[in-house]
C-alpha positions, 0 to 999 in steps of 0.5 A: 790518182791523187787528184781523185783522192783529194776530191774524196777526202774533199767530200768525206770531210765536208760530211763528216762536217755536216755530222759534227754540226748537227746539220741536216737540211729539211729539203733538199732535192731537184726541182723542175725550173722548165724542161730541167732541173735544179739542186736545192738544199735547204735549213728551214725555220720560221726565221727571215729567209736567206739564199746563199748564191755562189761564185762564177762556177761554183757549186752550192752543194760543195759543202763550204757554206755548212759552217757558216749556215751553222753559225746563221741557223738561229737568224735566218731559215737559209737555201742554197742551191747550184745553177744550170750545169754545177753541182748536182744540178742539170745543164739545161739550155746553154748559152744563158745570161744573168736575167736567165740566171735569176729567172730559173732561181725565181721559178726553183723556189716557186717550185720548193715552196720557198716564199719571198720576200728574200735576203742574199748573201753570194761570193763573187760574181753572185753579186750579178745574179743578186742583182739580176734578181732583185732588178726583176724581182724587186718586191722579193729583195730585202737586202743582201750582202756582196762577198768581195764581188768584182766590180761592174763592168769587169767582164765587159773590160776583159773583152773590150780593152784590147787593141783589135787582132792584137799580136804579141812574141810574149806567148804569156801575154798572148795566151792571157789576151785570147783568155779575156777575148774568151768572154766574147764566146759564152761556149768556150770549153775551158769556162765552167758556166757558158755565160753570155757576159757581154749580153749580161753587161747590157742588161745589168747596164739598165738594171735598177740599183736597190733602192734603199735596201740594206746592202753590205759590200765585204771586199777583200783586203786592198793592195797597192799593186794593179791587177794585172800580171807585169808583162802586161802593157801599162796601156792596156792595164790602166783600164783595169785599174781605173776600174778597180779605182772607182770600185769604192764609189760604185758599191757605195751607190747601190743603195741609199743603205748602202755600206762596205766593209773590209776583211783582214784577209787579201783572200778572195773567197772570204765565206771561207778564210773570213767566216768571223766577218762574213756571219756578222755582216749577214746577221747585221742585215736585219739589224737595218 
């Protein structure tokens, strides 16, 4: 029950947000991306178009991004939307990867009349669809901004730094290992999206990168402390860790344009607890 009250006070506060804006989209509705169909919102103007793209299993219609759309109305004409299965969109065919990911965003805004060429701007894993779409669509990419996304390969390491059939008497350690194996099944029950990421790491492997475009990479406030929780092995975590090491060194090489920048905040969700940060990078992406 009270999860129930919280999820309605949830969704009357973020109208009640939209009212006190002053925001109302000029489109917003399902469109047909092949045999399903996708939700799409939208606050349009004669601006530089921006999509704001969402986190592993979040939906864009949840109604945080409204004050940040508010604070960018003036700069950009903006759409956001939910993918396959999240929000108000329907679940279409599953498993997909992050080419299919891209491929149904290309055909949405085919179908609602949204013209390229596009700015981004996504939580998370939103940077692998951005970087999916631009990779299949180059000539509609004009630069994006990364919102503390996970280095490039995360997924892949998740699934693959583990000792074969590993055991363990620690019941913590064992359950968080059949957790990161989950990545090798993409209709595991307890995941939000059924995405195939081993397969998307091949593809994002021989992806292009973004060439000279403007690309703003805002992580989070770095700790010094790994990643992983203390009853995991040193042996397995050093994976990890390496790969959190030279995350500095792969955002800088998406791009010959390419920038990072850091919040105050150690939060992950930064579009959130970081608006102050995450609206100028936005904005300073025409400013390139």
């Amino acid at each position: 029950m009270k999860l129930m009250t919280s999820v309605i006070l949830c969704l009357y506060s973020f109208a009640t947000l939209a009212t006190e804006l002053n925001l109302k989209p000029t489109k917003a509705g399902l469109y047909d991306v092949g045999g399903f169909k996708l939700y799409l919102e939208c606050y349009e103007n004669d601006k530089p178009q921006l999509i704001l793209e969402q986190g592993f299993g979040r939906a864009g219609s949840d109604g945080v991004w409204l004050e940040n759309i508010d604070r960018l109305k003036n700069d950009y004409s903006i759409c956001l939307y939910d993918r396959a299965g999240l929000g108000k969109s329907e679940k279409g065919p599953v498993p997909f990867t992050v080419n299919d990911m891209a491929i149904r965003l290309n055909k949405l805004l085919a179908a609602a009349d949204v013209k390229a060429p596009l700015y981004f701007a996504g939580g998370s894993y939103a940077s692998y669809v951005i970087s999916a779409y631009n990779n299949l669509y180059p000539q509609e990419v004009l630069g994006a901004v990364l919102i503390d996304p996970p280095v490039f390969g995360y997924f892949y390491t998740m699934g693959t730094r583990w000792p074969e059939n590993f055991k363990s008497e620690n019941k913590k350690l064992q359950s968080f290992y059949s957790f990161e194996q989950s990545v090798h099944d993409p209709m595991f029950k307890r995941v939000p999206e059924n995405v195939d990421h081993m397969e998307s790491y091949k593809i994002l492997s021989n992806a292009a990168n973004f060439g000279d475009k403007p690309i703003i990479t805002v992580r989070s406030k770095q700790m010094d402390k790994r990643y992983d929780p203390p009853f995991v092995p040193d042996e397995i975590a050093k994976s990890m860790d390496s790969l959190e090491a030279d995350a500095e060194a792969y955002f800088k090489s998406l791009s010959t344009n390419s920038r990072i920048v850091y919040s105050e905040s150690e939060k992950h969700h930064l579009h959130i607890v970081d608006r102050d940060l995450v609206v100028k990078s936005i904005k300073a992406l025409t400013s390139n």
